[in-house]
C-alpha positions in Angstrom: 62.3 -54.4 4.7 61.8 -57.6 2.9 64.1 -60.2 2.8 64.6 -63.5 2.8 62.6 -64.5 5.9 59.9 -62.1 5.2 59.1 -62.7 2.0 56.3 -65.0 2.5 54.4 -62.7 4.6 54.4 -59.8 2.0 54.0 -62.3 -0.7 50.5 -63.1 1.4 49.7 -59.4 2.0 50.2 -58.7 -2.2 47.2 -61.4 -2.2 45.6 -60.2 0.4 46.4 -62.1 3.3 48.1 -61.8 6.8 50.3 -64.0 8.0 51.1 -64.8 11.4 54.1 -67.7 13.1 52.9 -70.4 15.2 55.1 -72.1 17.0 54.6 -76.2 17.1 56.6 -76.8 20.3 54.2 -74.9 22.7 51.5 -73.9 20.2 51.3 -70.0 20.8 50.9 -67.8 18.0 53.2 -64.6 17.5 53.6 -61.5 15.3 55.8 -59.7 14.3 57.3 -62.7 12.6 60.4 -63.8 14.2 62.6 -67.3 13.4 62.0 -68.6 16.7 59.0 -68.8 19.3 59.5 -65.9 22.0 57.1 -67.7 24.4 59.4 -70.8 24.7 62.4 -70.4 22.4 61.6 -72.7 20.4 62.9 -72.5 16.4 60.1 -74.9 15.9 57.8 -72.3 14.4 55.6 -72.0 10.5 53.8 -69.4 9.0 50.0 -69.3 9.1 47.5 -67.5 7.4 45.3 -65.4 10.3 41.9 -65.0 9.9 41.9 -61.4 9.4 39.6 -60.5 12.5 40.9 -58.2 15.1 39.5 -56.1 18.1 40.9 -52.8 18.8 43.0 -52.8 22.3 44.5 -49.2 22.3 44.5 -46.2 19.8 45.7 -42.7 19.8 44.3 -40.3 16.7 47.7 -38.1 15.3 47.0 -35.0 14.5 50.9 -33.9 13.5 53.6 -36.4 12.1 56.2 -33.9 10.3 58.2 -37.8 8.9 57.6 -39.3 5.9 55.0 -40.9 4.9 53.0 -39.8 8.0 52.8 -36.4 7.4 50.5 -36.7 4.3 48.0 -38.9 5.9 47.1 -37.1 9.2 45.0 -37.0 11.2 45.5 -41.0 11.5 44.5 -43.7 14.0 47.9 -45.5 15.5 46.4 -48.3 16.7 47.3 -52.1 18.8 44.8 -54.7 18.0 44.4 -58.4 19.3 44.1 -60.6 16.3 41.8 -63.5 16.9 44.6 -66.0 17.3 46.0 -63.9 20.2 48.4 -61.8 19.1 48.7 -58.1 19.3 49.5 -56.3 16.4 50.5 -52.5 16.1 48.6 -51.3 13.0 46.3 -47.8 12.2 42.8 -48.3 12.1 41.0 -46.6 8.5 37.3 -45.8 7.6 36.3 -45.7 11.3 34.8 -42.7 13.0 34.0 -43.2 16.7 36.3 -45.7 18.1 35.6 -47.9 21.1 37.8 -51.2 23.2 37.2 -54.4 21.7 35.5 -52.7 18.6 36.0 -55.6 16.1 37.9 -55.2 12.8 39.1 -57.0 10.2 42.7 -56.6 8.1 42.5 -54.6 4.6 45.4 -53.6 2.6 46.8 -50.6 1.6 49.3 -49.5 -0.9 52.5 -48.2 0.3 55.6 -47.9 -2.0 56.0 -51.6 -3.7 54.4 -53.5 -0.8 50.6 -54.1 0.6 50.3 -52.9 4.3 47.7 -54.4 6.1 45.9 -52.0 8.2 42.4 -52.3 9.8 38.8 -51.2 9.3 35.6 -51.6 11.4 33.8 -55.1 10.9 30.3 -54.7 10.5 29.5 -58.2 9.6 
């Protein structure tokens, strides 16, 4: 899971931070991180440090996962979320009880194995 190419962004989520590519040929943000821009190809692209905000786009609550590490956490929100510099992000959604489109969240981190996951919370700010 992390190798050379990734090991900035889970360097960032160990400090608490996500990470995002932006390209500088057409300026588009894009996640998962990737070594070239899908929007115009370009290899012109550089890691950037989101702002954490996000809005929930789609969800689905799992009742049953039998695969590990699922299992032990369900139920669980699977979730999509639209970071605030445009990109949508598959994720799970924690601490939240009704859920609701364009609910706004914001990134926390979670243990899993050796690495920081970021998953998302409600933002009540």
């Amino acid at each position: 899971m992390v190798d050379a190419f990734t090991r900035a962004y889970w360097d960032a989520a160990a400090e608490g931070h996500l990470l995002i590519r932006r390209c500088g040929a057409c300026g588009r943000a894009h996640h998962y991180p990737r070594e070239f821009c899908p929007h115009c190809w370009s290899e012109d692209v550089a890691w950037e440090r989101a702002s954490g905000r996000a809005t929930l786009y789609t969800w689905s609550r799992v009742h049953r996962n039998d695969l590990p590490p699922f299992g032990a956490r369900v139920p669980y929100v699977a979730a999509v979320v639209t970071l605030e510099e445009g990109p949508r992000m598959m994720s799970e959604v924690v601490g939240a009880g009704e859920l609701r489109p364009e609910m706004a969240l914001r990134v926390v981190f979670r243990v899993q194995g050796a690495l920081q996951v970021p998953v998302f919370r409600p933002d009540h700010e």
